[in-house]
C-alpha positions as CSV (number, residue, x, y, z in Angstrom):
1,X,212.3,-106.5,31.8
2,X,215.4,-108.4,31.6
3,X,216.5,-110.1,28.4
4,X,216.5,-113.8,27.9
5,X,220.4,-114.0,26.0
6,X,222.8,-116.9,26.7
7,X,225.5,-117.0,27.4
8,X,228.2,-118.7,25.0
9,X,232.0,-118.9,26.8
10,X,234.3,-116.9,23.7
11,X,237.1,-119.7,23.9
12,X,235.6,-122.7,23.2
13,X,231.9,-121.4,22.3
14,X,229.6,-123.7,25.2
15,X,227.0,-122.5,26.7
16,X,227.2,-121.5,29.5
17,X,224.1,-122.0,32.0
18,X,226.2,-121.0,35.7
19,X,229.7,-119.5,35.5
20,X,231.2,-120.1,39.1
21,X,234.1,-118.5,40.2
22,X,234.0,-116.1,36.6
23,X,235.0,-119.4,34.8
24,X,233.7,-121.0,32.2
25,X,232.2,-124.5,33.3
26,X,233.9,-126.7,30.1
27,X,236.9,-125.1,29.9
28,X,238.2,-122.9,32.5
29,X,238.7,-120.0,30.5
30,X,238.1,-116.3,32.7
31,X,235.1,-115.0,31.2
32,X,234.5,-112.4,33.9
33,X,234.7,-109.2,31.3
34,X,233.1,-111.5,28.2
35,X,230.0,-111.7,30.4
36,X,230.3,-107.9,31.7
37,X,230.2,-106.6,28.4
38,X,227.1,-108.8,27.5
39,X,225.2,-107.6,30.4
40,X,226.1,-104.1,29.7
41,X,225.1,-104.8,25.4
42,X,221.9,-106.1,27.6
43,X,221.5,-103.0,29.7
44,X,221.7,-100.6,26.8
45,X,219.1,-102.5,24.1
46,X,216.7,-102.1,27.3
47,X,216.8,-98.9,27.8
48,X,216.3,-98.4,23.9
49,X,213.6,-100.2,23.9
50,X,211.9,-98.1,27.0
51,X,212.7,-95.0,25.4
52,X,210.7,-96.2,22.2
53,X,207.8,-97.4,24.1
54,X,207.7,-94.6,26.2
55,X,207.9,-92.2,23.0
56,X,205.7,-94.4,21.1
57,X,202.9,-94.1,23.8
58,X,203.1,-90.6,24.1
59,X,203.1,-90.1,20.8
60,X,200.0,-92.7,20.1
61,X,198.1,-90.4,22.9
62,X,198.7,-87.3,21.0
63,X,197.4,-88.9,17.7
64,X,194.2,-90.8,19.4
65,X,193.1,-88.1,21.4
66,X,191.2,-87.0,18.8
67,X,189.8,-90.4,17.4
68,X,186.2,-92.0,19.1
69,X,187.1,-95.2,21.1
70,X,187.0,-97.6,18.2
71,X,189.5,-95.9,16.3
72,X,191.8,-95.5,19.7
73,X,191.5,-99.0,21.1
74,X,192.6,-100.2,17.1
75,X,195.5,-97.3,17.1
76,X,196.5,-99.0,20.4
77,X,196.9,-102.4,19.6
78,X,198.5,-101.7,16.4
79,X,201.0,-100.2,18.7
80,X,201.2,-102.7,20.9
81,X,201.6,-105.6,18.4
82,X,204.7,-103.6,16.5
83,X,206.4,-103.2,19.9
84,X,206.0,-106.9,20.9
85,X,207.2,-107.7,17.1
86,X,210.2,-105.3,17.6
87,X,211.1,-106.5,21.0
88,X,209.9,-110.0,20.9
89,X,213.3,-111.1,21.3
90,X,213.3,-109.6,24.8
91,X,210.0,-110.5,26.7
């Protein structure tokens, strides 16, 4: 799930909504590699994120397997909450 950062041009600090041509739109300053290495900050705090879902589900089926459904349904949606408070930046 992709996450929902602007843009901001690192000479003159507009945002910037399309970048034609690798420029930015107020200024004209190449921002080709500022906007590479934002979508590659992006790419990793996604696959963080994944890995500690993935890890926190695994480990949350461990733990529940032994609880009755009540107990398992409320472990679950504990989880669920601190994940979307964690990443809530990124949904």
């Amino acid at each position: 799930m992709p996450i929902a950062q602007k843009f901001y041009c690192p000479a003159c600090g507009v945002e910037m909504k399309r970048r034609p041509a690798g420029k930015c739109p107020a200024c004209e300053e190449d921002v080709r590699e500022h906007v590479q290495g934002e979508r590659d900050r992006e790419e990793q705090i996604e696959k963080v994120v994944a890995i500690l879902s993935t890890v926190l589900v695994l480990g949350l089926s461990l733990f529940a397997g032994g609880c009755s459904i009540v107990e398992g349904v409320l472990v679950y949606a504990v989880a669920g909450a601190a994940v979307w408070y964690w990443g809530r930046g990124t949904f």
